[in-house]
C-alpha positions in Angstrom: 16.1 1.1 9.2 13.9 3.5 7.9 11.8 3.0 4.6 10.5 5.5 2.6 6.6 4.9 1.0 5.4 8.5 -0.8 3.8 9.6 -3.8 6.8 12.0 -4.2 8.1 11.1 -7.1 12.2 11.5 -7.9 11.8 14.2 -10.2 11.7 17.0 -7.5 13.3 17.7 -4.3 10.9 16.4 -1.4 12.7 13.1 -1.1 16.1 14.3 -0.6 15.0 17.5 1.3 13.0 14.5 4.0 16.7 12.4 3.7 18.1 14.8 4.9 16.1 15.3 7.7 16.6 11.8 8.4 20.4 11.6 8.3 21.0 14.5 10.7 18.6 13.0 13.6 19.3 9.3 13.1 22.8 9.3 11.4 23.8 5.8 10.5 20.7 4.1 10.4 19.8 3.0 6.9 17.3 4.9 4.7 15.3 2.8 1.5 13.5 3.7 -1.2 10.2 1.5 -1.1 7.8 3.5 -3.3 8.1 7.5 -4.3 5.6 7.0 -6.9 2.7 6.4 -5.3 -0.5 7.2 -7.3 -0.3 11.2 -6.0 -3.2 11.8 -3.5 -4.6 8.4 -3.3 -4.1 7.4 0.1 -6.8 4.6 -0.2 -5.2 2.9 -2.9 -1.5 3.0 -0.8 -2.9 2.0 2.4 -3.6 -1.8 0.1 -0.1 -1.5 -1.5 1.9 -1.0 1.7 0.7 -4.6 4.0 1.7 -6.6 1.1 5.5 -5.5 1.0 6.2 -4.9 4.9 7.3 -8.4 6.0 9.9 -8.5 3.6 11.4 -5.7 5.7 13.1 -6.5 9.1 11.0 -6.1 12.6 11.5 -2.8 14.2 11.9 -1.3 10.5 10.6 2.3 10.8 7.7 3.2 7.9 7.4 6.9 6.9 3.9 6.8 4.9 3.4 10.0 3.5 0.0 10.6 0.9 -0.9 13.2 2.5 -3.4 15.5 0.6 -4.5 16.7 3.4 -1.3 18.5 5.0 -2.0 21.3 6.8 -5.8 20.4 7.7 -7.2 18.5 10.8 -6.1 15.5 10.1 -3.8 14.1 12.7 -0.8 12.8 12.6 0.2 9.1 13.7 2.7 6.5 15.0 1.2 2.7 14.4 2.9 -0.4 15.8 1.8 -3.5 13.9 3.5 -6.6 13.0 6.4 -5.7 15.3 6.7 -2.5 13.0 7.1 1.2 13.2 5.0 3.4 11.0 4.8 7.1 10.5 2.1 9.4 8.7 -1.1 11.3 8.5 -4.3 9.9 10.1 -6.0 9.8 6.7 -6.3 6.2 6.4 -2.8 5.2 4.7 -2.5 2.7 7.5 -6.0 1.2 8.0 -5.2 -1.7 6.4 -1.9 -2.4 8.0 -3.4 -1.8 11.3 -6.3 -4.3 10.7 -3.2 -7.4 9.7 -2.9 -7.1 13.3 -5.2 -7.8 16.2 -2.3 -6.3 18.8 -2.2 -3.3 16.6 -1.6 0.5 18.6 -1.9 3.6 17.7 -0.6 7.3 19.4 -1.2 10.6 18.2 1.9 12.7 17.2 1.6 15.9 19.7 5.0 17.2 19.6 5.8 19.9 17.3 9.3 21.1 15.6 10.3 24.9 16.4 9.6 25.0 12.3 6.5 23.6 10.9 5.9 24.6 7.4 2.0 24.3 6.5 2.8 22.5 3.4 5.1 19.8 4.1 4.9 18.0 7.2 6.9 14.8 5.9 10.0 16.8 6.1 9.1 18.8 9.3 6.6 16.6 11.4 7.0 12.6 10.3 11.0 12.4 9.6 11.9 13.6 12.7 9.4 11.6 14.3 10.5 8.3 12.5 14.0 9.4 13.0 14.0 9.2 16.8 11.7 5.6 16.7 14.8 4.4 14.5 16.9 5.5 17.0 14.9 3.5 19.7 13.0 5.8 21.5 9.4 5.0 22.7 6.6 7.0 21.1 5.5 8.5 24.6 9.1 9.7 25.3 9.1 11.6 21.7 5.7 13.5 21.9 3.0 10.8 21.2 -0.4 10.0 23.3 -1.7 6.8 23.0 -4.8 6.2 21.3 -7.5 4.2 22.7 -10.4 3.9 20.3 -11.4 1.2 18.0 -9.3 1.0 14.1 -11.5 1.9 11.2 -14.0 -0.7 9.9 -12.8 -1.4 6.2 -13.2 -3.8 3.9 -9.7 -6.2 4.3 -9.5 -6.2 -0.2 -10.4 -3.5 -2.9 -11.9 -4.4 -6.1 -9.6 -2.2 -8.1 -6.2 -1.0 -9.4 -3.9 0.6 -6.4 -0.7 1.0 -8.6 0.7 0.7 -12.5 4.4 -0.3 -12.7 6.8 1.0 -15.2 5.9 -2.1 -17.3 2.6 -1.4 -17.5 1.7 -3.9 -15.1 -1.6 -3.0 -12.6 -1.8 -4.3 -9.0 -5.0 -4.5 -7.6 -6.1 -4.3 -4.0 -7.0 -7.9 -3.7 -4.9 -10.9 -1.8 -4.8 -13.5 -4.4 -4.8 -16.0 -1.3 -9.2 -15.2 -1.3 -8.9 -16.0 -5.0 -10.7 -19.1 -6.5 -8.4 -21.0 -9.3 -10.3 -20.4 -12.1 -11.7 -16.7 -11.3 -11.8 -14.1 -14.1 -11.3 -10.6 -14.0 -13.8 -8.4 -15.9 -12.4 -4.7 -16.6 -13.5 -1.8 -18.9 -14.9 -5.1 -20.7 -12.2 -6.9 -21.2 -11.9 -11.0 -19.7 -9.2 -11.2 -18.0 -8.1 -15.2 -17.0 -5.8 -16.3 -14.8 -2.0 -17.7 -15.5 0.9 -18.7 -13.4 3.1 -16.2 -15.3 4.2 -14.7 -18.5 5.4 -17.3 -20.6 1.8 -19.5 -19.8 0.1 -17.2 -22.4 0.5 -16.0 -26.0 2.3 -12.9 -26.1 0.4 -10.0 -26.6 -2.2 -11.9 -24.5 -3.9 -10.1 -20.8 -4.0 -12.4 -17.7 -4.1 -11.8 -14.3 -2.0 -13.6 -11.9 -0.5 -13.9 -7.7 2.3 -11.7 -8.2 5.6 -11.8 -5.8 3.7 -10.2 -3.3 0.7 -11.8 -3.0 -1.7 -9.5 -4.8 -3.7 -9.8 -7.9 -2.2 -8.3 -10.9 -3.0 -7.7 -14.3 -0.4 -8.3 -17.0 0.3 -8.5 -20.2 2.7 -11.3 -21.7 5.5 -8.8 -23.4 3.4 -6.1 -23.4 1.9 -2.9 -21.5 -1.1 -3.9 -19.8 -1.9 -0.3 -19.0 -1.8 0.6 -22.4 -3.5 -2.5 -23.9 -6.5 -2.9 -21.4 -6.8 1.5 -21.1 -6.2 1.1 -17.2 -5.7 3.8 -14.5 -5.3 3.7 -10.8 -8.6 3.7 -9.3 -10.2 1.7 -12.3 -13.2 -0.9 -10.4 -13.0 -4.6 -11.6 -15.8 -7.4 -10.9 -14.6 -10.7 -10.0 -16.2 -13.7 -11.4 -15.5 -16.9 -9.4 -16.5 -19.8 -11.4 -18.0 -22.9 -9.9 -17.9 -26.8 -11.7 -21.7 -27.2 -12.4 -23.0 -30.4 -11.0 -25.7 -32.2 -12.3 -29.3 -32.9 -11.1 -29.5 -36.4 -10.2 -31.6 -38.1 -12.8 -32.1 -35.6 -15.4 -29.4 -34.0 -17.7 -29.9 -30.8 -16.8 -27.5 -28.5 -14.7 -28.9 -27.8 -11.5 
């Protein structure tokens, strides 16, 4: 299986032209849409999107991660295994975070090169080719790939801010809601943001933030567009405040 994470977007022909790439060298083997609309150029903001969606994909499943604003630079290009996973795409930290879920993580750089290689669009030439022969089952060494040895990038495991806006307006921030306290509150562009189960837990019209199917934090709005509402963008910074019960000094009646 191969599964497809870009900032592409539908309305234009790079998906199908990289599909194509993908059913002539690995006919047969499955190709799914994950995300094409990846906040375009923000490969910070994907590389927190993509760990919390991969397990819901089966082991061996072969990633093609392409943000890649850099294409054509000296960036290189990458095959990770983590999480018994395959994953394809620019060295430009898309895949930090992924790599750090797993202490067995490896890395190889991508030295083969097609007998075409446009300067402009290395997802169709460079990365689907690539993926399509891991599908297929062959080793990265026996496709053109060195191994890496050299430490993964120190950075931080959770970001403070909004990695992706749904089409309901909804915004998924970069934080596990597993480090969450109960009773945290989100403050963003002023707004208090509390936390609820889910939807119906709140008035309508009414902001909340809350673990969503994935185990993020997101910011909703109970039938509404919490984009719209709160004025939120990918990229927007939130502070996190984690309330505490106040206990009292013991004999006095003031808080300590």
């Amino acid at each position: 299986m191969i599964v497809l994470f870009t900032d592409f977007g539908l309305d234009a022909p790079y998906i199908g032209q990289m599909k194509a790439v993908l059913h002539r060298d690995a006919p047969g083997v499955p190709v799914l849409d994950l995300f094409a609309d990846l906040a375009p150029f923000d490969a910070r903001s994907a590389s927190y999107l993509l760990p919390a969606y991969v397990l819901d994909f089966p082991e061996n499943a072969v990633f093609l991660t392409i943000v890649d604003p850099g294409v054509g630079g000296p960036r290189r290009a990458l095959v990770q295994r983590s999480r018994n996973r395959w994953y394809v795409g620019p060295d430009n930290g898309i895949l930090d975070i992924e790599a750090g879920r797993d202490p067995s993580t490896r890395r190889w750089q991508i030295t083969w090169l097609p007998k075409k290689l446009s300067a402009s669009f290395h997802g169709r030439d460079l990365f689907a080719p690539v993926a399509a022969k891991l599908a297929r089952g062959a080793p990265p060494e026996e496709i053109g790939c060195v191994p890496l040895d050299e430490p993964l990038p120190a950075v931080p495991a959770d970001l403070p801010r909004i990695v992706y806006i749904d089409r309901f307006g909804n915004a998924i921030t970069g934080i596990r809601a597993s480090t969450m306290t109960p009773k945290a509150t989100l403050e963003i562009r002023g707004f208090q943001v509390p936390r609820a189960n889910t939807y119906s837990d709140v008035p309508e019209g009414s902001p909340f933030w809350y673990e969503n199917a994935n185990g993020l934090v997101e910011i909703a709005v109970n039938s509404g567009y919490a984009d719209e509402q709160l004025d939120l963008d990918v990229g927007d910074p939130f502070v996190l405040h984690l309330r505490t019960r106040k206990r009292k000094a013991k004999g006095t009646g003031d808080p300590s």
